[in-house]
N, C-alpha and C positions, 0 to 999 in steps of 0.2 A: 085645556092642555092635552087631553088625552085624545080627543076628537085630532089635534092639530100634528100629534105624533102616529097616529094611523092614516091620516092621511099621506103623511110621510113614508111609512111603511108601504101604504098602497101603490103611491106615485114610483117608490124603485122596484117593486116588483113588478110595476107594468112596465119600467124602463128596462130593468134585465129581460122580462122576457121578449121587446122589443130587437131588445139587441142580439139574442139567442137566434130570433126569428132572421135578420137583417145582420148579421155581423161586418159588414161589408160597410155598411154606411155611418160606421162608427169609425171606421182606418180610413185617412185623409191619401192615403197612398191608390186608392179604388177609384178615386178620381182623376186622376191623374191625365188618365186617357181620354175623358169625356169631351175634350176640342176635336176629337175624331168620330164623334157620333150625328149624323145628320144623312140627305142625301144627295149627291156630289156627282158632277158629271166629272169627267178625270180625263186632263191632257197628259201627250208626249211635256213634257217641260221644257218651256220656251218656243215654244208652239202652237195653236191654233186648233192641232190634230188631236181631235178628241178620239181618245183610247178606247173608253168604256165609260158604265155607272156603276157605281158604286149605293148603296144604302146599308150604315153603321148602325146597330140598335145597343140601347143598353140592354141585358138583359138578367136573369136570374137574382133579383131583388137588388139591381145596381152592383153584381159582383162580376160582372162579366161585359162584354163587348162583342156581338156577333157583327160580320163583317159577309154582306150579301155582293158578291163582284159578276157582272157580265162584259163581256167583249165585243165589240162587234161584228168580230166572227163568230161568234155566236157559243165562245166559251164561256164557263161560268166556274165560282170558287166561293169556298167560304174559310172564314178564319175564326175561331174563336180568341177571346184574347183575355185577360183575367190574371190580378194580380195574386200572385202564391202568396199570401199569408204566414205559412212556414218558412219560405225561403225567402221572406223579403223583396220580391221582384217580379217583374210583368213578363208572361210568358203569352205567345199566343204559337196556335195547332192550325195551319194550313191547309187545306186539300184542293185538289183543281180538278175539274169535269177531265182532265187529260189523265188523271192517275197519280198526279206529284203532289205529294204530298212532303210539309216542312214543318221543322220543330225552332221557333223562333226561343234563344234565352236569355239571358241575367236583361232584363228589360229594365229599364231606370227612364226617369223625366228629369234631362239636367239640359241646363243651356237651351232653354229655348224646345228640345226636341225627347220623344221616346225613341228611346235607342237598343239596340236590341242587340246581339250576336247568333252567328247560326254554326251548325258543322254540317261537312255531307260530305260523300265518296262520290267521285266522276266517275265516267264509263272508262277510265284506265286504272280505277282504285285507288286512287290520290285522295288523301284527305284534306277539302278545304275547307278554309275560314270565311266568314264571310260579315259586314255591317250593315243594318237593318233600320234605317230610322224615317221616323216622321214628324217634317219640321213643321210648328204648328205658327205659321206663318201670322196667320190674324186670324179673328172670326169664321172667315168667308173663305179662305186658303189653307192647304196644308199639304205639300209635299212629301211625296215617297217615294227613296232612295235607296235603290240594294246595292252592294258590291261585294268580289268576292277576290282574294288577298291570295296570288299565286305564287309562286316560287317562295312559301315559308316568309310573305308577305313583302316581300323584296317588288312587286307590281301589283297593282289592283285594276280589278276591270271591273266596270262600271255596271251590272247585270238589267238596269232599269232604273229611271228616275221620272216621274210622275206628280202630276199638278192636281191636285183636287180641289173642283171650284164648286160652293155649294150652292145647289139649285136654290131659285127664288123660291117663298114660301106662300 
């Protein structure tokens, strides 16, 4: 009995400090993203015209999603992406070899898709809105969709929409 209740004792203290170590892979919300981790050649949508590559990794103990993009002009970007814990929601931090950088927020997995919202000021100081998602098509597919919501959302324009096909392995 007493052998059977230390090992009880042993087995949750190596389970807490598992989870101390990995907190991340205890919240079923951390995966979420994981149908966007792979590496992906990336069409215009409904197209032919391959855009760029893409290669998704998971990273920092499955708490995060690093996002490697080239163009074949020869731009490149990367995005970190990572569910807040605190706030309940998938956030991901953009930067682009051009200088543009974007703060994607309140990130959720509903309907099929990670959905995101963003804010920014134009070059006439307008503040816009804008929708961020990535429809996780199947396996082998997943689309991504920007827009951004003008006149106080009354039109939207379409900023990018993109086909990501994942390379054979």
């Amino acid at each position: 009995m007493k052998r059977a209740l230390l090992a009880l004792f042993i087995a949750l203290g190596f389970n807490a400090l598992a989870q101390q170590k990995s907190p991340c892979a205890a919240e079923p919300h951390t995966h979420d993203f994981d149908f966007w981790i792979g590496e992906w050649d990336v069409y215009q949508t409904g197209t032919d015209k391959l855009a760029g590559h893409s290669v998704i990794q998971s990273i920092s103990g499955g708490c995060g999603i690093l996002e490697n993009w080239s163009d074949l002009q020869g731009g490149t970007g990367k995005s970190v992406n990572y569910y807040n814990l605190a706030e309940g929601q998938w956030q991901q931090d953009w930067i682009g070899s051009g200088g543009k950088a974007q703060r994607y927020l309140n990130g959720i997995y509903k309907d099929g898709a990670m959905q995101f919202t963003y804010e920014f000021t134009d070059k006439q100081g307008n503040k816009k809105t804008g929708n961020f998602k990535f429809y996780n098509i199947d396996k082998n597919t997943v689309r991504q969709y920007q827009d951004v919501n003008n006149d106080d959302g009354k039109t939207v324009t379409v900023s990018y929409d993109l086909t990501y096909k994942r390379k054979a392995q």
